[in-house]
DRENVEXBA-592377 format. One record per residue: residue number from 0; y, z, x of N, C-alpha, C in turn. Coordinates in Angstrom, 1 decimal. Atoms other than C-alpha are relative to their C-alpha. Layout:
<atom NUM, <Y, Z, X>, <Y, Z, X>, <Y, Z, X>>,
...
% end
This chain:
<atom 0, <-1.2, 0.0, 0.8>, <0.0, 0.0, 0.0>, <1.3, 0.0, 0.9>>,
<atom 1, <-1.3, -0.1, -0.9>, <2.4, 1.1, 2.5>, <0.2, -0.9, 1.3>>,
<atom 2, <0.1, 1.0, -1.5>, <1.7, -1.9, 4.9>, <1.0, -0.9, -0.8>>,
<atom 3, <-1.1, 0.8, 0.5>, <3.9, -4.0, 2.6>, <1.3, 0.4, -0.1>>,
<atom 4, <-1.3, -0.1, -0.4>, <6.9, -2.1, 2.9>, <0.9, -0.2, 1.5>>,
<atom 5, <-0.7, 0.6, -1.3>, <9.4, -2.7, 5.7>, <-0.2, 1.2, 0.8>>,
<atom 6, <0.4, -1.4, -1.3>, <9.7, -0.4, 8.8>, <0.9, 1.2, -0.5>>,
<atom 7, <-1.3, -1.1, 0.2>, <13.1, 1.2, 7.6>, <-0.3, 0.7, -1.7>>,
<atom 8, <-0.2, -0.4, 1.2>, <11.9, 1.8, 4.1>, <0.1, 1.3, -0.3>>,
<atom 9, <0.2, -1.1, 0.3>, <12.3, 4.9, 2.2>, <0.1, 0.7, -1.5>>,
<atom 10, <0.3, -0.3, 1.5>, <11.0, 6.8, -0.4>, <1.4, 0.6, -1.1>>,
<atom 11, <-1.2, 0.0, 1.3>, <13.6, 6.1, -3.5>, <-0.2, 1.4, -0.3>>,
<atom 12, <0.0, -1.0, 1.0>, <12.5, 9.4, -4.8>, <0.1, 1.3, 1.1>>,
<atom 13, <0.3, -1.2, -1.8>, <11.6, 11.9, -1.5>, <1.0, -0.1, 0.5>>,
<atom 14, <-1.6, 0.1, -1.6>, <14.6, 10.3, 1.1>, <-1.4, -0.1, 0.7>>,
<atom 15, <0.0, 0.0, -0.8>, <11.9, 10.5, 3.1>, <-0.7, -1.5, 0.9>>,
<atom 16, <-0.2, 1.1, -0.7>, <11.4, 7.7, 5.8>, <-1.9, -0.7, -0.3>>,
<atom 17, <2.1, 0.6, 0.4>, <7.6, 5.4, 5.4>, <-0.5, 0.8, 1.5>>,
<atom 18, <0.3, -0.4, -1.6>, <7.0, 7.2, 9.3>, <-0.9, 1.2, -0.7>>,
<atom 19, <0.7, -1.3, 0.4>, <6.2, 10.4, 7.1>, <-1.2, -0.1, -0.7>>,
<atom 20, <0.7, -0.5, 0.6>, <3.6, 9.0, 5.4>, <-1.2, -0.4, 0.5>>,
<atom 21, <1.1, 0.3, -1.2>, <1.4, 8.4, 8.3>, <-1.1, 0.1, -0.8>>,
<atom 22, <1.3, -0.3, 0.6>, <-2.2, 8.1, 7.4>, <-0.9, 1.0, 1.2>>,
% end
């Protein structure tokens, strides 16, 4: 799921960055 977002994305709802949602 989260391979389709960009590098800088971030979660509209959290703030937090896609880095935090490491697998």
């Amino acid at each position: 799921m989260f391979d389709d977002l960009p590098d800088d994305w971030t979660c509209p709802v959290c703030g937090v960055g896609k880095d935090m949602f490491e697998k």
